[in-house]
Backbone atoms as SQL, in Angstrom:
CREATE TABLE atoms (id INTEGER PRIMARY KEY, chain TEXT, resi INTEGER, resn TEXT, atom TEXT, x REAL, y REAL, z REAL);
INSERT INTO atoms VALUES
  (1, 'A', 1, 'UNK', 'N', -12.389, 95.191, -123.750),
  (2, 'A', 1, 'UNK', 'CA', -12.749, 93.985, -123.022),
  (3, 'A', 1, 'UNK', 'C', -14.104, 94.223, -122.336),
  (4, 'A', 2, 'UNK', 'N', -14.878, 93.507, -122.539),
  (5, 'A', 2, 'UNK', 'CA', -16.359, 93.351, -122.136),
  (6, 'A', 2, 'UNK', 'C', -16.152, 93.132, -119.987),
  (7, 'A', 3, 'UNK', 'N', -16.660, 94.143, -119.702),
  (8, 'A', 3, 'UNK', 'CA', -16.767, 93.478, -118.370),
  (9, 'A', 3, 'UNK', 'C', -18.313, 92.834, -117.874),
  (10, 'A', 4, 'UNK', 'N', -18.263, 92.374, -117.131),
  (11, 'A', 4, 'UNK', 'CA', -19.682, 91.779, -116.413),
  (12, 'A', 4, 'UNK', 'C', -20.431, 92.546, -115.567),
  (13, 'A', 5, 'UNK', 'N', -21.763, 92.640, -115.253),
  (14, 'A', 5, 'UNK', 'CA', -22.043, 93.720, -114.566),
  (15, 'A', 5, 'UNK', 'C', -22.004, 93.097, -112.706),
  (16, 'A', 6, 'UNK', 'N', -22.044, 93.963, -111.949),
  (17, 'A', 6, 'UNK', 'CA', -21.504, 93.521, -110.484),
  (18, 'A', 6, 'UNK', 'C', -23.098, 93.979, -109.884),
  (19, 'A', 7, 'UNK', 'N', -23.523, 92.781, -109.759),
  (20, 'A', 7, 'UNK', 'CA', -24.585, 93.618, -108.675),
  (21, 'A', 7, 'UNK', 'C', -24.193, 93.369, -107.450),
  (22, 'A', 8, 'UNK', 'N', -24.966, 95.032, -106.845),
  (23, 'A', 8, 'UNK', 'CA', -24.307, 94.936, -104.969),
  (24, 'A', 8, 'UNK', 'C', -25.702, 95.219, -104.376),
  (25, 'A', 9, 'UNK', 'N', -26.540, 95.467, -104.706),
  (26, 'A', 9, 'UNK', 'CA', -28.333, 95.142, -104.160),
  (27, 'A', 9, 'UNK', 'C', -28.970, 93.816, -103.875),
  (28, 'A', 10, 'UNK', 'N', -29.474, 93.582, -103.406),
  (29, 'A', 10, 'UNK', 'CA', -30.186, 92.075, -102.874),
  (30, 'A', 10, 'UNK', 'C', -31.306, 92.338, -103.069),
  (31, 'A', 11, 'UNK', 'N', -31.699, 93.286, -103.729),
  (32, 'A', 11, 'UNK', 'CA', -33.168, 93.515, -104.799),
  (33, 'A', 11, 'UNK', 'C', -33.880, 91.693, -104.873),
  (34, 'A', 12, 'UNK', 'N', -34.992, 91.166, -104.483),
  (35, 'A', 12, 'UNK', 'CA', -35.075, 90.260, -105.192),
  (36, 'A', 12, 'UNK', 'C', -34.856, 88.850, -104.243),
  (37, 'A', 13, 'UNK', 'N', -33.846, 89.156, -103.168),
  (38, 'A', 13, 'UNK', 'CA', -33.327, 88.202, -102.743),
  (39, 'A', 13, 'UNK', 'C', -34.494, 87.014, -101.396),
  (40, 'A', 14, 'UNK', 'N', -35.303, 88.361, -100.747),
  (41, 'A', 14, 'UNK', 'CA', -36.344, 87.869, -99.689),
  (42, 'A', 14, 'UNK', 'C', -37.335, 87.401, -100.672),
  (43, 'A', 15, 'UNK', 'N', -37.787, 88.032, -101.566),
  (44, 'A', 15, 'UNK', 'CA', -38.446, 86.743, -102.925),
  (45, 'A', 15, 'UNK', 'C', -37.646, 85.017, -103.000),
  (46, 'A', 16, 'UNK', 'N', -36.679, 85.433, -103.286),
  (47, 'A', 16, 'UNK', 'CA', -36.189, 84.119, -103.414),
  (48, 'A', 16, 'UNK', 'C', -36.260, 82.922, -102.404),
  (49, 'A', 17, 'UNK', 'N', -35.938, 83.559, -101.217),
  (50, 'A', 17, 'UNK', 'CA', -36.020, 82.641, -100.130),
  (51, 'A', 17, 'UNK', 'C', -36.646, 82.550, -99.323),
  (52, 'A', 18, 'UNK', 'N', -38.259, 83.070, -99.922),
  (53, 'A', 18, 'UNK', 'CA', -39.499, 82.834, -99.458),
  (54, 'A', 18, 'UNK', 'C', -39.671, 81.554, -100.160),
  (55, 'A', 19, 'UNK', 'N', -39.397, 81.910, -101.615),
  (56, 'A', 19, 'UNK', 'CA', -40.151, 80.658, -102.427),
  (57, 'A', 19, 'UNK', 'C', -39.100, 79.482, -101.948),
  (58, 'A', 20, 'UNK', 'N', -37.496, 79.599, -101.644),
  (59, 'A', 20, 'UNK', 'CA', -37.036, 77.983, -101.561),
  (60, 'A', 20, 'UNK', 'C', -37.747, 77.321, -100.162),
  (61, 'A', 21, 'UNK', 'N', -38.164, 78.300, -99.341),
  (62, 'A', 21, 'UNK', 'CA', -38.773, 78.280, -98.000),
  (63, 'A', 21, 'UNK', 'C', -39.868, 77.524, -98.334),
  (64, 'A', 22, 'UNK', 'N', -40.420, 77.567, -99.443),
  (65, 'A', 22, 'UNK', 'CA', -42.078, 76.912, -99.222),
  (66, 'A', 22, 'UNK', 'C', -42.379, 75.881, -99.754),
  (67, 'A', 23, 'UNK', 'N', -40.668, 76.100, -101.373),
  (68, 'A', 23, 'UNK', 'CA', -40.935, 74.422, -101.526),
  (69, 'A', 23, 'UNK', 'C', -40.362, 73.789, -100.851),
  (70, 'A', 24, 'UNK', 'N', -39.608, 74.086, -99.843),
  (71, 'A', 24, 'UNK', 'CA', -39.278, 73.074, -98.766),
  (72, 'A', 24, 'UNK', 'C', -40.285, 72.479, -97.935),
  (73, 'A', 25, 'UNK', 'N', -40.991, 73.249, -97.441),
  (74, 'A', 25, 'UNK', 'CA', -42.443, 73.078, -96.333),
  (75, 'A', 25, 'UNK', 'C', -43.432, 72.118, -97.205),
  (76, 'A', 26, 'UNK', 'N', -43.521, 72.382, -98.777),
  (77, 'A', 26, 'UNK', 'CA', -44.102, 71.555, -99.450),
  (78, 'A', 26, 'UNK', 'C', -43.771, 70.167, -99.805),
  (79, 'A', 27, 'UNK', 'N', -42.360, 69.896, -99.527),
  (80, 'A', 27, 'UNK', 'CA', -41.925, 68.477, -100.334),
  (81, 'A', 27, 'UNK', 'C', -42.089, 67.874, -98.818),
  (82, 'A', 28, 'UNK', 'N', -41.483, 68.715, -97.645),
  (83, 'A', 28, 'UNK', 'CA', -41.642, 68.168, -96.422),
  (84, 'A', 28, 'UNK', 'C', -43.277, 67.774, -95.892),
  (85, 'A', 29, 'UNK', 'N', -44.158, 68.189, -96.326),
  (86, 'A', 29, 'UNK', 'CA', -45.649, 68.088, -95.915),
  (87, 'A', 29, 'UNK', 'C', -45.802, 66.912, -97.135),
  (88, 'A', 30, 'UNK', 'N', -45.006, 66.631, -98.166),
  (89, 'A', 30, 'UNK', 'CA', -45.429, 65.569, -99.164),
  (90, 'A', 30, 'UNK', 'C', -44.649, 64.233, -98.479),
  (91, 'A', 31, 'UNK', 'N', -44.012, 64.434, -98.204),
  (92, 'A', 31, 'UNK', 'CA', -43.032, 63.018, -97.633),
  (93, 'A', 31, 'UNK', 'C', -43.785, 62.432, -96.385),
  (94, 'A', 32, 'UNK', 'N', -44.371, 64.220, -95.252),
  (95, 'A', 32, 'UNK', 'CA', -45.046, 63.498, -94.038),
  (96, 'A', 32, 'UNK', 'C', -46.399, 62.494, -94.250),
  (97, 'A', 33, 'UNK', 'N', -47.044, 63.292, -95.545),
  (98, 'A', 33, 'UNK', 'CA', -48.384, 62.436, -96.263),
  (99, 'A', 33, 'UNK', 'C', -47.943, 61.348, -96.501),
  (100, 'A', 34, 'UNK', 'N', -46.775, 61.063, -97.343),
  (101, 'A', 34, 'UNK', 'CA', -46.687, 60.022, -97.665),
  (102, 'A', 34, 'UNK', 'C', -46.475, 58.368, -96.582),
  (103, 'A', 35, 'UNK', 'N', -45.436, 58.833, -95.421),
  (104, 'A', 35, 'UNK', 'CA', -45.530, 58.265, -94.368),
  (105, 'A', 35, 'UNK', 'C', -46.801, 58.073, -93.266),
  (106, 'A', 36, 'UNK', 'N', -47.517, 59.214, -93.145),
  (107, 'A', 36, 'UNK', 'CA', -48.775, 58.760, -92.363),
  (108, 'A', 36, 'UNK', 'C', -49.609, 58.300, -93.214),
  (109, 'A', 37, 'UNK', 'N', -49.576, 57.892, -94.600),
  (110, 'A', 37, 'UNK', 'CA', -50.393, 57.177, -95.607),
  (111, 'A', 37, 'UNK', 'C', -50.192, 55.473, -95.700),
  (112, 'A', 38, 'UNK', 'N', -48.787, 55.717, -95.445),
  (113, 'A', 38, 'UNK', 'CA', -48.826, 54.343, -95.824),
  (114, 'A', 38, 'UNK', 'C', -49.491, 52.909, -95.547),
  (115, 'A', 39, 'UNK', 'N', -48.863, 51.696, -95.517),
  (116, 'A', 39, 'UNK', 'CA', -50.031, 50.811, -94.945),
  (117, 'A', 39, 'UNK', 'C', -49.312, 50.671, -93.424),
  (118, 'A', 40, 'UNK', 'N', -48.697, 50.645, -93.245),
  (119, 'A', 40, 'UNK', 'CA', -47.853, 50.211, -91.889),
  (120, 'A', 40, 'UNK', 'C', -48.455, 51.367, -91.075),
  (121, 'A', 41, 'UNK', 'N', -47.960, 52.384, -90.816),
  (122, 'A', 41, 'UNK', 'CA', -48.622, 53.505, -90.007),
  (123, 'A', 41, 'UNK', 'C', -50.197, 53.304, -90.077),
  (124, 'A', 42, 'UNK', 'N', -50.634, 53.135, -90.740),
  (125, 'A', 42, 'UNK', 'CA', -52.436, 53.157, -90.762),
  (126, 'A', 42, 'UNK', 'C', -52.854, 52.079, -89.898),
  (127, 'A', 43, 'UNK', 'N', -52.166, 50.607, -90.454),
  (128, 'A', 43, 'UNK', 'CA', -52.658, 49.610, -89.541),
  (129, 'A', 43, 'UNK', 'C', -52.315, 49.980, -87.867),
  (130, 'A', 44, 'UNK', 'N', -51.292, 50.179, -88.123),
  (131, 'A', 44, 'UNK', 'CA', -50.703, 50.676, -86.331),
  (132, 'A', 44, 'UNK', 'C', -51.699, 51.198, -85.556),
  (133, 'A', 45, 'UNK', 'N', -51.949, 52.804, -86.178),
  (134, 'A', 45, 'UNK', 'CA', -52.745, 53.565, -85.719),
  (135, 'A', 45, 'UNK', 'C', -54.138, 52.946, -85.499),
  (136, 'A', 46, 'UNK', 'N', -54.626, 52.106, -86.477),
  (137, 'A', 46, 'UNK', 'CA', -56.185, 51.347, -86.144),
  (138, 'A', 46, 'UNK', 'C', -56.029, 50.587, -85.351),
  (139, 'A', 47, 'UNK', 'N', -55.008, 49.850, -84.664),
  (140, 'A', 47, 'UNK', 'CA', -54.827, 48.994, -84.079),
  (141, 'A', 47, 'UNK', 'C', -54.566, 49.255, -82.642),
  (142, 'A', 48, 'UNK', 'N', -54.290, 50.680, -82.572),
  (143, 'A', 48, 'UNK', 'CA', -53.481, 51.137, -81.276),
  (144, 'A', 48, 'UNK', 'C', -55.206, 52.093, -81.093),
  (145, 'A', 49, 'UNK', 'N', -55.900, 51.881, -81.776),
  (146, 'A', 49, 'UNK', 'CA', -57.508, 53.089, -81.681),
  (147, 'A', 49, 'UNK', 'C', -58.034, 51.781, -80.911),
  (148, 'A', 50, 'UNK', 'N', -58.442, 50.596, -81.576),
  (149, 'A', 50, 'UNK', 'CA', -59.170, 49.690, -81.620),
  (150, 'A', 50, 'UNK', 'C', -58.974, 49.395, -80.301),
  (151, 'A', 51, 'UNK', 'N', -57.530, 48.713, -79.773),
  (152, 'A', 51, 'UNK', 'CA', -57.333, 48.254, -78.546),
  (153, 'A', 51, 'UNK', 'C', -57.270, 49.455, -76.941),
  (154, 'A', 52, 'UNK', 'N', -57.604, 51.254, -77.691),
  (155, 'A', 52, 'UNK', 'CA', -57.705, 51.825, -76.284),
  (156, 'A', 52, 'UNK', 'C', -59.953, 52.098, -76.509),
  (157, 'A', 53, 'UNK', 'N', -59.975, 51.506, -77.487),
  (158, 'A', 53, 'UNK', 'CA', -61.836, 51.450, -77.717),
  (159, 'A', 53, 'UNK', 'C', -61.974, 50.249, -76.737),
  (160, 'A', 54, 'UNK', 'N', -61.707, 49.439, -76.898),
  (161, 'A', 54, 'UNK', 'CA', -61.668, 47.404, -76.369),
  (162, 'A', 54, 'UNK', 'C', -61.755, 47.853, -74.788),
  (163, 'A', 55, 'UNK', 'N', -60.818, 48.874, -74.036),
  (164, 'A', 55, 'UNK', 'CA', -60.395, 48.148, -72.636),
  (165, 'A', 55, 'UNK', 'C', -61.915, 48.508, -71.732),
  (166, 'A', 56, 'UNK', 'N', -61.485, 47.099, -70.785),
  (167, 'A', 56, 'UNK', 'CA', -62.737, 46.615, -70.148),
  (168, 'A', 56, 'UNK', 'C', -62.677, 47.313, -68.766),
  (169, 'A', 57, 'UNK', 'N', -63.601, 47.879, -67.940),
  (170, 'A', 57, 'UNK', 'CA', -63.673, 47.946, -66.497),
  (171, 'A', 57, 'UNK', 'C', -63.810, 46.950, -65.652);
């Protein structure tokens, strides 16, 4: 009977969960682009610039 081999080392493993680590930081930095891109946030933001440029003494 064929057995399977058992690994008991974590050889490999701080590799691994560097990289799920970064495409996380990456999809998360793609979603935040995508929200401070949009049109709603942009107008806001020009709008909330424009009216502290405007105030009068």
């Amino acid at each position: 009977m064929y057995k399977l081999p058992i690994f008991r080392d974590d050889d490999g493993m701080a590799t691994i969960e560097y990289a799920i680590a970064t495409l996380a930081a990456a999809a998360l930095a793609a979603v935040l682009y995508l929200v401070v891109s949009s049109e709603a946030v942009v107008s806001g933001l020009t709008g909330l610039i424009e009216r502290a440029l405007s105030v009068k003494f």
